[in-house]
Structure formats: structure tokens, C-alpha cells
N, C-alpha and C positions, 0 to 999 in steps of 0.2 A: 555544525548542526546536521542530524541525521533528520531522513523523510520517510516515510511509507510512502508510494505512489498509488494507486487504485484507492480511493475515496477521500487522498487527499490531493489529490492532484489532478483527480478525475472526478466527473460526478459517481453517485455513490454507487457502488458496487452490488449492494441490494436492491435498487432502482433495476438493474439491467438485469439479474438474476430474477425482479418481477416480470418483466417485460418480457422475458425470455419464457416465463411460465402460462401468461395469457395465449401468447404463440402457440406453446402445444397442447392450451387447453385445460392447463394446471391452476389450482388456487395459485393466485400472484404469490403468497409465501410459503409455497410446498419447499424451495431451495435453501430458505432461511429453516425452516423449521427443520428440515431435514438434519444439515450443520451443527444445530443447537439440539438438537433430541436424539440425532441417531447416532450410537458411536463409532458402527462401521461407517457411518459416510463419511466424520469427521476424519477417521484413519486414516481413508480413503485420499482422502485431501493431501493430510499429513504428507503420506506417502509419494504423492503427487509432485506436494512441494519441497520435498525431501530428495527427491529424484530415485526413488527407492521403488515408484510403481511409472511404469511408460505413461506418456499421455492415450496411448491407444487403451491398455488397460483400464485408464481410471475411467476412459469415455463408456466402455464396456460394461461395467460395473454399475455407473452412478444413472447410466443410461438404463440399464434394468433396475435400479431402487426407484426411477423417477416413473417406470411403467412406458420407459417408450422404443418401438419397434428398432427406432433408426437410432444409434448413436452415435454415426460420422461426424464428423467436426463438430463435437457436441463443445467442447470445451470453447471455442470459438463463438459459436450462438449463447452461448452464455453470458459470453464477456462482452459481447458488441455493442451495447446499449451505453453502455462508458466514453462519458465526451470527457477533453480535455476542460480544464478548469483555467481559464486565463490569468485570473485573479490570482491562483494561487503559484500558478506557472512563473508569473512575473515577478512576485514575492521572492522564490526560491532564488531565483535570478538577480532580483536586488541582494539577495544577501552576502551571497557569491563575489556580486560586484561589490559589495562593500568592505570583503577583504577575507572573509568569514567562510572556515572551510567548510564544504559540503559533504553530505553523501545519501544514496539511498539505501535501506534494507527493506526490501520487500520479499515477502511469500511468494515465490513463482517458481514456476517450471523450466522457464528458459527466456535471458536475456533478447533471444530473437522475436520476441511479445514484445518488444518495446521500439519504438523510436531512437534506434542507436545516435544519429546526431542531436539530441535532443537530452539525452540522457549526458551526451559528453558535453552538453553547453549550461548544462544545471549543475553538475557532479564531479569535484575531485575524484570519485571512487563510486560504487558501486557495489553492492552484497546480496546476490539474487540469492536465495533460499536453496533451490538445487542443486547450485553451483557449489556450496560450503558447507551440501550435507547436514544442515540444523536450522531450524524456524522459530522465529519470532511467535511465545516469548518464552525460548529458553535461553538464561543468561549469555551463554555463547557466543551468540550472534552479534549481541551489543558491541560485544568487549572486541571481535573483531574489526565489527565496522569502527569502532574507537582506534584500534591498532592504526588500521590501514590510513585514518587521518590525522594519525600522531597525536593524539588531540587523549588525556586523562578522560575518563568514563565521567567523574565529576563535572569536565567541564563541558559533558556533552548537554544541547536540548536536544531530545527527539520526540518527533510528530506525528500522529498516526493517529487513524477514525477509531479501531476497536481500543474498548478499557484495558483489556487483557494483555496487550502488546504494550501500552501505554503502563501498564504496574510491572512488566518485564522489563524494563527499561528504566524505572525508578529502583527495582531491585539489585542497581547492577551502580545506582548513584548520580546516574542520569537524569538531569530536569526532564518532564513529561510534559507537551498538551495534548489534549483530545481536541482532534478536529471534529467539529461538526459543522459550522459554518463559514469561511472566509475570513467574512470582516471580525470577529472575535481572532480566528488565529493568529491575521495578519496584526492585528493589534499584541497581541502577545509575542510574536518575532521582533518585533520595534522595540519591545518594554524590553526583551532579554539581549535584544542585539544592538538597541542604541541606533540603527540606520531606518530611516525613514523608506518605508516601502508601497503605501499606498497612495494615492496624485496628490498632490500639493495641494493646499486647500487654497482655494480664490478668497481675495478680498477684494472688499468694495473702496469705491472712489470716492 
């Protein structure tokens, strides 16, 4: 089973990019719309998580389309608003422990944004965006994180909050869910995995 991590393993991703926008006084969805409407910022991104533009540049950059003075650790104030997801943390980990290999493929700049122990106690493997030069969802990246878990594309599910990543990933033969809340995904890890992941249900005397 491959993962997305950032809003599927964390609270969602555009919650903390709101958050992030009240702070400097921005419409909560100036970052979303941005993304979605502009195509130099999506590039921007691209490039970001491609490892093809420095994190200094991209803060440079997305720091003047946002209208703001300071863009030091801009990418950091961004992302801070992202908690861990226990529920879904634990899931991952049941699945793992069920015998069922892992991995994650995420859009990022660099593996040192993560909880290195954390990451080796969820994940056979691992597929940071930067790190392999191609992003989620160009078939590529699938067929890699597939490679690296010996595991056919067919018989992979992968999981992830955006549609877009989720039909890059059926394009490649891969089962798809779209996270959006917990209790539906973990329920759908069960149905395709067979292993019980969320608490035992109580019965009565």
C-alpha cells in the first residue's frame, strides 16, 4: 500500500495554509486560489517539489505573489498548522503490522520535513518528490514507488487527499482512495486489506 502523508496523515494541508493567511492578513484562501488559478505559482511549486527551484527561491518568489515584505522561512510558516493524525498514523501501522508492504510518495522538497523515525516505523520505502526528480501525478513516480516495493502497479492501493494524484495513480492500474475523512478510509484499508485497523468493537454482557 502506497500513502500521501500531508492531509492524509496530517490534518489537512489547506487548513494550515488558511491559518497561515489570517497571520499575514491574507483572505484564508489567497494560497488555495493562488495554486488553483495561477500557473506561475503552481510552477513554482512544481519546481519546488521537483528539486529544480531551491527552497530559498521558491520563498522569494511565492513570497512576492503573496504581497509579503518578509519571505524567510516562509515555507515553514506555511506548513506549521499541520498536526499529526493519530487515527490515521495507527491505521498505516496496522497495516504494516499485518504483513502488508508500505510506502510513501509524497510531493516534497526534502525528507529532512519529516520525522525520520517515524517515517522508518510506518514505511518499507519511501519516495520524496525531490529526491526522484518527478511528482505525483505523473505516472513515473507510481511505477517507482511500485518498483521499490516489488509489489505489480495492479496490485498496489494508494491514498492520497487531492483527486488529481488519486486518477495518476489509477492511470498507472493502481486501486485509488481519496482521503477525506479517517473513519471512511480506514474502513476502506480493511475492505482491501482484510486486517482489522480500527478498536475492536465492545460488546455487551
Amino acid at each position: 500500500m502506497l500513502f500521501d502523508f500531508g492531509g492524509v496523515l496530517t490534518t489537512p494541508v489547506w487548513d494550515s495554509f488558511a491559518a497561515f493567511c489570517r497571520k499575514q492578513g491574507l483572505d484564508p484562501g489567497a494560497i488555495k486560489d493562488m495554486f488553483r488559478n495561477d500557473p506561475g505559482a503552481l510552477a513554482d511549486l512544481r519546481g519546488l517539489e521537483t528539486g529544480d527551484l531551491s527552497e530559498d527561491e521558491f520563498e522569494r518568489r511565492f513570497g512576492a505573489r503573496l504581497g509579503l515584505e518578509d519571505h524567510e522561512h516562509l515555507i515553514d510558516s506555511m506548513f506549521e498548522g499541520m498536526r499529526p493524525l493519530e487515527t490515521m498514523v495507527a491505521a498505516v501501522r496496522g497495516v504494516r503490522a499485518g504483513g502488508t508492504a508500505t510506502g510513501l510518495v509524497s510531493n516534497s522538497w526534502s525528507v529532512d520535513h519529516y520525522d525520520r523515525e517515524l517515517l522508518a516505523e510506518l514505511f518499507d520505502d519511501t519516495v520524496i518528490s525531490a529526491e526522484v526528480g518527478m511528482h505525483k501525478p505523473q505516472p513515473e513516480i507510481y511505477l517507482l514507488a511500485a518498483q521499490r516495493l516489488r509489489v505489480e502497479p495492479a496490485a498496489c492501493v494508494f491514498v492520497d487527499d487531492l483527486r488529481e494524484n488519486c486518477e495518476g495513480a489509477e492511470a498507472v492500474g493502481m486501486t485509488a482512495i481519496r482521503h477525506r475523512e479517517p473513519g471512511p478510509t480506514i474502513a476502506a484499508l480493511e475492505q482491501v486489506s482484510g486486517i482489522r485497523l480500527g478498536p475492536p468493537s465492545s460488546s455487551g454482557s
